[in-house]
N, C-alpha and C positions, 0 to 999 in steps of 0.2 A: 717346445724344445725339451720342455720334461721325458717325452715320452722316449726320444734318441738318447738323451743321458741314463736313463733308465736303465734300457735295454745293453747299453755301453757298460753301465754300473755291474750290472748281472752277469755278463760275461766274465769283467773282470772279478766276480766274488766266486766265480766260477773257479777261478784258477787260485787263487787266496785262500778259501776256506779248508781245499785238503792240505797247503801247508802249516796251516793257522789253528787246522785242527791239529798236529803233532803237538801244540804247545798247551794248547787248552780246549779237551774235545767239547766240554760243555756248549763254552763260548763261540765257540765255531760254529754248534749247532743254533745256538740262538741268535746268530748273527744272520745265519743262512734263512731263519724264517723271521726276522728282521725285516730282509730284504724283498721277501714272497708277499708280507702284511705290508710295505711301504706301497706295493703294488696298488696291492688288493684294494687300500686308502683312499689313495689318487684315483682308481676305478670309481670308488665309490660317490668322488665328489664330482664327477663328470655324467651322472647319475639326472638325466631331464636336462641337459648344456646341448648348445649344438654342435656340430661334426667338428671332433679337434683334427687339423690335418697340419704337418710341416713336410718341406722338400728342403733337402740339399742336394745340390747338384754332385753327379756323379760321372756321369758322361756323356754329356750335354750336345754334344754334334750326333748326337745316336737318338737323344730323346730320352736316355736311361738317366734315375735320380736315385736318393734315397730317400724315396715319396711314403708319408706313413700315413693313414686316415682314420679315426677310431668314428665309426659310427653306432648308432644303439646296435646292428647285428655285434659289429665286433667290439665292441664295449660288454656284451653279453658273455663272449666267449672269454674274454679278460678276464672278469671278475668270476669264470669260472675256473679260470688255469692259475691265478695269482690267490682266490681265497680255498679251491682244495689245494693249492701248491704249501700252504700254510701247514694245513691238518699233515700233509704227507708227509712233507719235513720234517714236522712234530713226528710224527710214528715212526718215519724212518730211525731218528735217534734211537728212539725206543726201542725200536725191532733187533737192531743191531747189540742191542746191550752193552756189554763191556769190549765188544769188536771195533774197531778204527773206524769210524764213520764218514771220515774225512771226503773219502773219495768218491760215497756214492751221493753224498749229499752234494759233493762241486757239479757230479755230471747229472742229478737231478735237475739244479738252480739252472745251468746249460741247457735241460732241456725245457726248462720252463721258458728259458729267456728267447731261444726257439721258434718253440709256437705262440709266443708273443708277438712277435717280429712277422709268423706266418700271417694271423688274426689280425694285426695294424698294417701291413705294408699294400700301400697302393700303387706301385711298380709292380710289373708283372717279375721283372728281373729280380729285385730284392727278396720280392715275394717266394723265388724260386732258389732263389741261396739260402733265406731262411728254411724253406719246405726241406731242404737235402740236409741243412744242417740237424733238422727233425731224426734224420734217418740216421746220422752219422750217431748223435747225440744216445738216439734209444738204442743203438748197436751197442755201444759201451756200454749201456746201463742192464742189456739183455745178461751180457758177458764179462758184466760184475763179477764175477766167481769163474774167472777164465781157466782155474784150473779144472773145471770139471768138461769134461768134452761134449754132455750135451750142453751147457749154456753157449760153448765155442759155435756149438753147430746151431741151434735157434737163431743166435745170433744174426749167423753169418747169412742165414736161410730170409728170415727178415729183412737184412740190410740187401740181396741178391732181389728181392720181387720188390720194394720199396724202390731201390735204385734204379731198378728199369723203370718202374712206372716215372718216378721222375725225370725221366728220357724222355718219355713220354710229351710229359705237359709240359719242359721245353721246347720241345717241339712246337703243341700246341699256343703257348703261351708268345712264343715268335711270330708265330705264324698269324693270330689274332692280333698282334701287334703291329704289324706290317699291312693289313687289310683296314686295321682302323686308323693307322697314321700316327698309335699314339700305345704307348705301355702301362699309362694309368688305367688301372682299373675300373675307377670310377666313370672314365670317359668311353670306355669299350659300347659301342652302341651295334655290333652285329658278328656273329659267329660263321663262319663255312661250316659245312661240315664236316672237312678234315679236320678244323681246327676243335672243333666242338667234340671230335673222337679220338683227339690224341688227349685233350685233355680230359677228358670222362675215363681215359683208362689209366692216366697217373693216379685220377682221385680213386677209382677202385682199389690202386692198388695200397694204396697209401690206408686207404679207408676198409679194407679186407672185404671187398664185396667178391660174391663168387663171379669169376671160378679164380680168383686171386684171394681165396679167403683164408688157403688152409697155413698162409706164415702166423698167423696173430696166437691161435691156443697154445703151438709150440713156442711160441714167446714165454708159457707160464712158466721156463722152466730161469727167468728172470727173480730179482726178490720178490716178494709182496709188495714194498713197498713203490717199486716201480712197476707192476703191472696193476695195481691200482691207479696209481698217475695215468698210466696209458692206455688204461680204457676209459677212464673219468671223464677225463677234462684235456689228455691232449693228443698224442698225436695222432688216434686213430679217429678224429675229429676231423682232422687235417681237409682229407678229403670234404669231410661232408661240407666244410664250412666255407670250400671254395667252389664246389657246386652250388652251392644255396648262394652264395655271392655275384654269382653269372645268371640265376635261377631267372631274373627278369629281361634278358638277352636271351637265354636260352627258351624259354616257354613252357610249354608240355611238351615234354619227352617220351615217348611209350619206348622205347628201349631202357633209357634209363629209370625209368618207373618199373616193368617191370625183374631188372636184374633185382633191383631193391629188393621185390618182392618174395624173390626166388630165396636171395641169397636171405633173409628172415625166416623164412618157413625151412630151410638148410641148417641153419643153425640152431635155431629152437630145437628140432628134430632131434643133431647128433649132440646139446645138449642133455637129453635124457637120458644116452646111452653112453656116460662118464660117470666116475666115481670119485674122484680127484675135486673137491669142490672149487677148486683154481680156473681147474682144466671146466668144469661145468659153467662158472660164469664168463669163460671168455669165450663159449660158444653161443651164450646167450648175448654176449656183447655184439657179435657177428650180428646176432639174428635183430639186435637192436639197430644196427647201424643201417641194415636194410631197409628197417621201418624208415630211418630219416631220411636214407635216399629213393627211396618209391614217393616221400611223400613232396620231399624236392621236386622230382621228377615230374610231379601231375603240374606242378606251376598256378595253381592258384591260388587267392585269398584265406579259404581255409585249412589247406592245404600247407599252407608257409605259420599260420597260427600254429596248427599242431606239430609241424615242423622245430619249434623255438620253443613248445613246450614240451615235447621229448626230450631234445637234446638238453635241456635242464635238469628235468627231473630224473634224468638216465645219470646222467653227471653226481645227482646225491645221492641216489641209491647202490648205483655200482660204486663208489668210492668209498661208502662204508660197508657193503658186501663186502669188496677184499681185502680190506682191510681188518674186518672182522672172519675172514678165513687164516688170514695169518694169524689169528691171536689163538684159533683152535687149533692150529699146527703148534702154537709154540704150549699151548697149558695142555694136549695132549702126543706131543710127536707123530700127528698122521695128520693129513687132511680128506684121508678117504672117508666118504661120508656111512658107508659099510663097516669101519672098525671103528665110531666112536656115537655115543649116543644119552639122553638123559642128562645132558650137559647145562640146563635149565637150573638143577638145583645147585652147582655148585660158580655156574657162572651167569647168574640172575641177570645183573647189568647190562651182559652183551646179547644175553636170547630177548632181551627186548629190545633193545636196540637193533638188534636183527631181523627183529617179528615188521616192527616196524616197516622196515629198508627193504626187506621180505613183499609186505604188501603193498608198500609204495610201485613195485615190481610188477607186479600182480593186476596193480591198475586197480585197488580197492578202497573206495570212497574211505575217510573224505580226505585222503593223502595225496601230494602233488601228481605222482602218477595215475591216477584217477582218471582228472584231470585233462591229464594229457593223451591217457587214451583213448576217453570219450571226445574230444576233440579228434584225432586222430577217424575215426569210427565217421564223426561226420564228413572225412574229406573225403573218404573212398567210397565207392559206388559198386555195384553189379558183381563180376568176379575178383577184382580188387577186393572188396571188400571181402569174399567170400575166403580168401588165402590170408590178409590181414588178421580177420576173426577167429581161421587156425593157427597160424603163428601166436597170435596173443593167448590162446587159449593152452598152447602148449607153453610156452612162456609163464602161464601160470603151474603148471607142475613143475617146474624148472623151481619156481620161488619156493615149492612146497617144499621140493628136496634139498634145498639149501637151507630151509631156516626151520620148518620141521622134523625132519629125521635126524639131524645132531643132537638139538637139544630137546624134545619133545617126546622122544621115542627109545623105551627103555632103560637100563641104567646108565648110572655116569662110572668109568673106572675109578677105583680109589687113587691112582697117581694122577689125577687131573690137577695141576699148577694154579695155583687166583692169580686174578689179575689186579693191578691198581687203575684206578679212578684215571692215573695221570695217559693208559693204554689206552680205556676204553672211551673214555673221551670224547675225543674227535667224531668214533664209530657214532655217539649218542650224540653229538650236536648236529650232526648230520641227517641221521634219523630222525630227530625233531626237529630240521627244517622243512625235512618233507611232507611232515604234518605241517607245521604251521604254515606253512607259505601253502598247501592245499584248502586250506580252512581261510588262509589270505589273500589267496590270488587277485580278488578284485584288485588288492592295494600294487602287490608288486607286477601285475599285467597291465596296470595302467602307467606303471614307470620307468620298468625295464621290456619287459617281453611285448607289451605291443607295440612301440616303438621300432623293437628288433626284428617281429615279424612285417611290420611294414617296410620297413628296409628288404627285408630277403625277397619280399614281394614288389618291394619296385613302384606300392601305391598306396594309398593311407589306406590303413585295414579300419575300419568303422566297430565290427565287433568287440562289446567289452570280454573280458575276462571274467569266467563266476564257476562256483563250486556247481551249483544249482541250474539247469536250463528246463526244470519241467520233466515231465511224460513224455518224451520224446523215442525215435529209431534209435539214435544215439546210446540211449539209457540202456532201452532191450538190449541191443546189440552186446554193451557192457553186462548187461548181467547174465547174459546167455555165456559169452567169455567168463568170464568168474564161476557158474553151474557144468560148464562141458570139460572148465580146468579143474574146478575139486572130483569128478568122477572118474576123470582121466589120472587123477593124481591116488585115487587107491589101487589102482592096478598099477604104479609108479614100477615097482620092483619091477613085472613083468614085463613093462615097458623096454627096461632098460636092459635086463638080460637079452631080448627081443632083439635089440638092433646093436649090441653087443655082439650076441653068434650070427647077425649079418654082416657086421664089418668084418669078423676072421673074417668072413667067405670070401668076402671081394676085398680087401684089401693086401696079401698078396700079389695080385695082379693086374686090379681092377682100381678104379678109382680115381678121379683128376688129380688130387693130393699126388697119391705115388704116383700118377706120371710126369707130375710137376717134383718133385722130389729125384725119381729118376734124371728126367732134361738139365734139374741144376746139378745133380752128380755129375752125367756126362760130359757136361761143360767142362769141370773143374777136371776130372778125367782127361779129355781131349787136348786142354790146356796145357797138364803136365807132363803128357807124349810131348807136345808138337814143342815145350822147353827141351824135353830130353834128346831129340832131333835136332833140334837147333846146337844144343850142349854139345853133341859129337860132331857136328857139322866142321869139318875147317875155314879160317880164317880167306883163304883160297877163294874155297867153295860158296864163300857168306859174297866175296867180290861180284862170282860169277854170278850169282842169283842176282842181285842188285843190278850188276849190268843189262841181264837178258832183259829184267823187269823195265829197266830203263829204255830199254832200244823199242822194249815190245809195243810201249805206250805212247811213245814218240810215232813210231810208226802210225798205231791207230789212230792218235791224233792226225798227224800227215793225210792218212789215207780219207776221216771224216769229214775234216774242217779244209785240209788243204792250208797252204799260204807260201808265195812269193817268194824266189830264192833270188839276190843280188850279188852278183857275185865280186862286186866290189861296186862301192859307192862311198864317195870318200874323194879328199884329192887324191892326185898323181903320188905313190909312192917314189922316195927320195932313194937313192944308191945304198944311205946308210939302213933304211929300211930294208930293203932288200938282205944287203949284207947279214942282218941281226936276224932277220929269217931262213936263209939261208943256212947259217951257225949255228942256228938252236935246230934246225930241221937234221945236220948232219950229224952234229953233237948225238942225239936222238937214236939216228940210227945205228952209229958207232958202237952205243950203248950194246945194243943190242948183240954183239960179238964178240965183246972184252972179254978174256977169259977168268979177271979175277974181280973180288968187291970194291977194291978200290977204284979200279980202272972205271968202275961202273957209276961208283959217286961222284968218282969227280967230273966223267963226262956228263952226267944228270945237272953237278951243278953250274955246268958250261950254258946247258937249256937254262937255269933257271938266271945266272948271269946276262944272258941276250935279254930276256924277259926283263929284267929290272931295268936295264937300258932301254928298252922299248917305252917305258912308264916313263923314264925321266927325260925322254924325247919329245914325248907328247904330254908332259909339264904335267905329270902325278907323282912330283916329292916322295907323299906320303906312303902312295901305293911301292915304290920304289924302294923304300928303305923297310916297308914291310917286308917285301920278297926277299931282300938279301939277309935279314934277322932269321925269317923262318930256312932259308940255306943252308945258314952257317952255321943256325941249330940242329939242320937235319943231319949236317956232314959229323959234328960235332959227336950228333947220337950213335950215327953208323960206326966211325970209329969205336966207339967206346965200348962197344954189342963185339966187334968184331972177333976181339982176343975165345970169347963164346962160342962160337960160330962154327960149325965142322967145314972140312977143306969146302972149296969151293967146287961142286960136279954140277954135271948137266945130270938130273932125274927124270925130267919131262921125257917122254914118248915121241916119234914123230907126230901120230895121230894129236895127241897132247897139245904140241907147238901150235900145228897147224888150227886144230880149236881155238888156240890163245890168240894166234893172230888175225883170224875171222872175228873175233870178239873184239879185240881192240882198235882194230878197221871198224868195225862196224859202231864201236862207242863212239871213237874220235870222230867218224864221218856226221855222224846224229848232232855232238856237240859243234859239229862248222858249222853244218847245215842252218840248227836253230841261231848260230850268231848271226849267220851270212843272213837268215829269214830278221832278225832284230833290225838290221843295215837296212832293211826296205823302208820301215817306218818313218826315213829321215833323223835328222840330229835333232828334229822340235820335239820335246818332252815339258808334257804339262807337271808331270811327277819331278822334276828335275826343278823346273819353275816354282813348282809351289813350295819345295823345300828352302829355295834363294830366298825365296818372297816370304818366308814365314820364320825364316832362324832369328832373326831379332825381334819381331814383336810376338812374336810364338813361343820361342825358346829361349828369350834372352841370351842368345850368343852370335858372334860373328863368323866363326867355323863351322862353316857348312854342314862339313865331315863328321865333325863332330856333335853339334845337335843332332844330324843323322841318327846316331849310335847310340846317345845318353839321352834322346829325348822323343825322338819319332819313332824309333827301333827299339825304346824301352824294356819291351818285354821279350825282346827276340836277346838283347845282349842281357837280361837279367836271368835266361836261360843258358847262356853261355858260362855264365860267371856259375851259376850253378852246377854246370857240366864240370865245370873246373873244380869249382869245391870238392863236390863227392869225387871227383879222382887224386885230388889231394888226400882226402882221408883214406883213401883207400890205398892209396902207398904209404903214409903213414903207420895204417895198421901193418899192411907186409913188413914195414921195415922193422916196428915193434915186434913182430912174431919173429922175425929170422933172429933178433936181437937175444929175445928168450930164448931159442931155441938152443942162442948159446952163450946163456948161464950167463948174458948183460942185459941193462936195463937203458929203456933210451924214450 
């Protein structure tokens, strides 16, 4: 039950800290990573326990709950999102300096609380309100700084390809839902292959695989502190750790194996050809997430090992990369790795720390990345591996240009800024996890990570964990990757100018980015015509279009399906019946000839008069005294409008009329038609029954009508009351502006 208060907790500190920060930023902020350590604790003590899992029921005639299950995979991911959630918190304060911190630390601690929820929740449903709340949450946190119009547009470009995909694996996530009988996760024991491709393409998108890759580097234009979080530890994780989740339902995948691959060897690539070191590591982030999903993707034993040990060691190294990219934007105002360099001598602490995080990168013994590469190295085979071994090896000049050429290479400017101990910090304890825990692996792969990777695998993995596996392919393979990435790394510059004057060429008018860039313009384009269409449209013209739509689909239905027309069924109508149909029929047409507004209201509410006698004839009260309130209100409104109103003329056209009365024959005949076709069914309704049969032990009440509306119809009348509110406020405002307008206050 800890885990639902938890995540209950964090939402609500979510919304607390940017008030709590007006009063006291300090506290606010140590409250905020209080909360991320309380986590990271509880992580730790569930640390070799077996599967913590609770449900509460949530909507329980469907099979949907709010099911949460933490096993060692997502106990892994935990203690990645809740202990770098700590470090970034911490930096965030920092980063911010003497700026209001308040607000991006609540939508941090939101988006941790997040992919929390993503990482525990064993409902497919919960699991997918948490995934969008992912999206909503990194929206806000891109567009932190919403006065600038690019973070408005990364944003929005994020939250537009995130959002579909999450359409997506809705879909999917239904769809495998309903084939297995069941929305827990744990219990899904077979995939279609729609369902297997609707949700392979939320996790792409979610997870920036190509050709859904190019929202994530335009994200950099987010703080530091939050695009450290979002390549680290969470949400571009998202995908991967719900692939890897399904990983032993799904199998070997060679589609999704090789996008992974593609989308790695793509990324490492146009890695090289940045100077932005923001913009360089989140391309290398791309080209990492490929590795985790090609290696998902093969679905085996060593395959899911080196699976849970990338996603680790990718987690320490990139969290203290950008984190230690923001500390060179702020001690020299660029982070172009072209204008700042020689940064060693004046900022010792952090070029080691970076050297580090650098080679852990790099994949060079005897640091977690290492490790994990060489692992990696053993899962893949033949041309897999032959793209792998390029990817990583370009990967390695990617680490060279971020932790060499700043601080290694040349001088340092004389306005370079220090930093304090309390900055750099995090960057170095993180760095020297990656050491220790690569020099430790035996201890923490026997506690955390092979538990995790037997989980992603679906079967006890037998292989220990070690620094050390001998003279092995593995090894060569790794030091051939380290020999092809320092040779490639002296020609680094020419590299980069290289595919620099190939993107001018093709980017212009080439390229998936800008046509996917293009397509969401258009949208947003197309969108704002078919408003400004609609804007001029008349009130008229809105009727007419609804009507034709309505006749059009009635018809096609009619013509597909067919069904039964009765042209009465029912008793013997009574004289008075007649009569009341009769008087609303003539009432009707009278209408139609009055020369003036009144004459036309009060014969309308002659019709609507017959009507409410018809309802209190056939013993509907309730319906009865509705229809005479909504009457009295209507005649009341007419009146009131009138004094406004220009003389009463005929405007219509003959052609006009005669359109209008085709139209209205043609409505009114469609609405008999479907009542007279309801008449066939008979008067037995099971729907009618089961609301008799369920308003006192269902709805504790005895008013039929009324459970109807306040407890069956829940959400139908909770959109109603809605409709209402916003057009109260919205006369409210008018009546306040006409009020100003003259020189009163109301």
């Amino acid at each position: 039950m800890f885990l639902i208060w938890y995540l209950v907790a964090c939402f609500g500190s979510a919304i607390v800290v940017p008030v709590f920060s007006n009063v006291s930023r300090k506290a606010a902020a140590w409250f905020a990573i209080g909360i991320a350590a309380l986590g990271f604790g509880w992580g730790v003590s569930l640390v070799g326990s077996p599967v913590t899992s609770i449900s509460l029921p949530w909507l329980p005639d469907y099979g949907i709950q709010f099911a949460f299950r933490l096993d060692s995979y997502s106990l892994l991911f935990w203690l990645l999102i809740t202990g770098i959630g700590v470090l970034v918190l911490d930096y965030a304060d920092k980063y911010m300096g003497e700026k209001p911190a308040g607000r991006l630390l609540g939508w941090l601690i939101a988006f941790m609380a997040s992919m929390l929820a993503v990482v525990s929740a064993d409902d497919a449903i919960t699991l997918f309100v948490a995934w969008e709340a992912t999206s909503l949450s990194s929206f806000a946190l891109i567009s932190i700084k919403f006065t600038d119009e690019k973070s408005r547009k990364s944003a929005t470009q994020a939250l537009l390809v995130t959002g579909m995909g999450g359409l997506f694996l809705f879909g999917g996530l239904l769809w495998a839902g309903v084939e297995n009988n069941t929305f827990q996760l744990s219990q899904i024991s077979s995939l279609s292959g729609l369902a297997l491709v609707l949700i392979t393409i939320g996790c792409f998108a979610k997870s920036a695989q190509w050709p859904l890759h190019f929202w994530l580097p335009n994200a950099m234009a987010a703080p530091t502190p939050v695009s450290s979080y979002l390549h680290s530890a969470t949400m571009v994780k998202a995908g991967v750790y719900l692939l890897g989740r399904l990983s032993p339902v799904m199998g070997f995948q060679p589609v999704i194996h090789w996008f992974g691959l593609i989308t790695a060897f793509w990324g490492a690539t146009l890695a090289l050809g940045e100077r932005d070191l923001k913009k360089i590591l989140a391309w290398s982030t791309v080209a990492a997430l490929g590795q985790m999903v090609a290696l998902v993707g093969l679905g085996t034993e060593t395959a899911a090992k080196a699976a849970v040990l990338l996603i680790f060691a990718h987690s320490l190294y990139k969290a203290a990369l950008f984190m230690g990219a923001g500390l060179i934007e702020k001690a020299t105002g660029t982070r172009d790795m072209t204008q700042v360099g020689g940064l060693a001598k004046p900022l010792r602490p952090l070029a080691i720390a970076f050297a580090f995080a650098g080679l852990s990168m790099a994949g060079f013994p005897p640091l977690i990345g290492f490790v994990a590469k060489e692992a990696a190295l053993e899962a893949f085979s033949g041309l897999s591996l032959a793209v792998f071994v390029a990817s990583s090896a370009l990967g390695c000049v990617v680490a060279w240009n971020v932790t060499y050429l700043p601080f290694w290479r040349g001088e340092a400017p004389e306005t370079v800024q220090s930093l304090k101990l309390t900055e750099w910090g995090g960057i170095g304890l993180l760095s020297g996890l990656s050491l220790a825990f690569g020099i430790a692996i035996p201890l923490i792969g026997g506690a955390l990570l092979g538990p995790a990777a037997s989980s992603l695998s679906g079967s006890e993995i037998a292989k220990k964990f070690s620094l050390w596996h001998g003279f092995n392919f593995a090894l060569l393979f790794s030091v051939l990757v380290l020999v092809v990435g320092f040779l490639l790394a002296t020609q680094s510059l020419w590299i980069r100018t290289t595919i620099e004057g190939v993107r001018k060429r093709l980017t212009p008018s080439t390229g998936w980015e800008t046509f996917a860039k293009n397509g969401l313009k258009a949208i947003l384009t197309s969108g704002w015509d078919f408003s400004r269409v609609v804007i001029k449209t008349s009130f008229r013209q809105h009727l007419e279009l609804y009507f034709v739509a309505f006749l059009g689909l009635g018809l096609l239905i009619f013509l597909l399906k067919g069904f039964p027309i009765a042209f009465w069924h029912g008793p013997t109508p009574t004289p008075i019946d007649v009569a009341l149909a009769v008087f609303a029929s003539l009432a009707a047409i009278a209408a139609l000839f009055v020369p003036s507004r009144l004459g036309t209201v009060t014969l309308l509410g002659i019709v609507g008069v017959s009507i409410t006698l018809t309802y209190v004839k056939f013993s509907a009260p309730d319906l009865g005294l509705t229809q005479v309130l909504v009457e009295t209100l209507t005649v009341v409104l007419f009146v009131l409008v009138f004094a406004y109103l220009p003389r009463f003329t005929s405007i219509s056209t003959k052609s006009q009329k005669v359109k209008d009365l085709a139209l209205a024959l043609g409505f009114g005949s469609m609405m008999g038609a479907l009542m007279l076709g309801v008449f066939t069914f008979g008067k037995e309704s099971t729907i009618s029954n089961f609301f008799a049969e369920q308003s006192v032990p269902g709805a504790k009440g005895s008013n039929v009508v009324n459970t109807i509306i306040v407890d069956f119809r829940a959400l139908d009348t909770f959109g109603e009351i809605t409709v209402l509110a916003v057009a109260a406020m919205g006369v409210h405002a008018l009546v306040r502006l006409r009020l100003q307008s003259q020189g009163r206050t109301g």
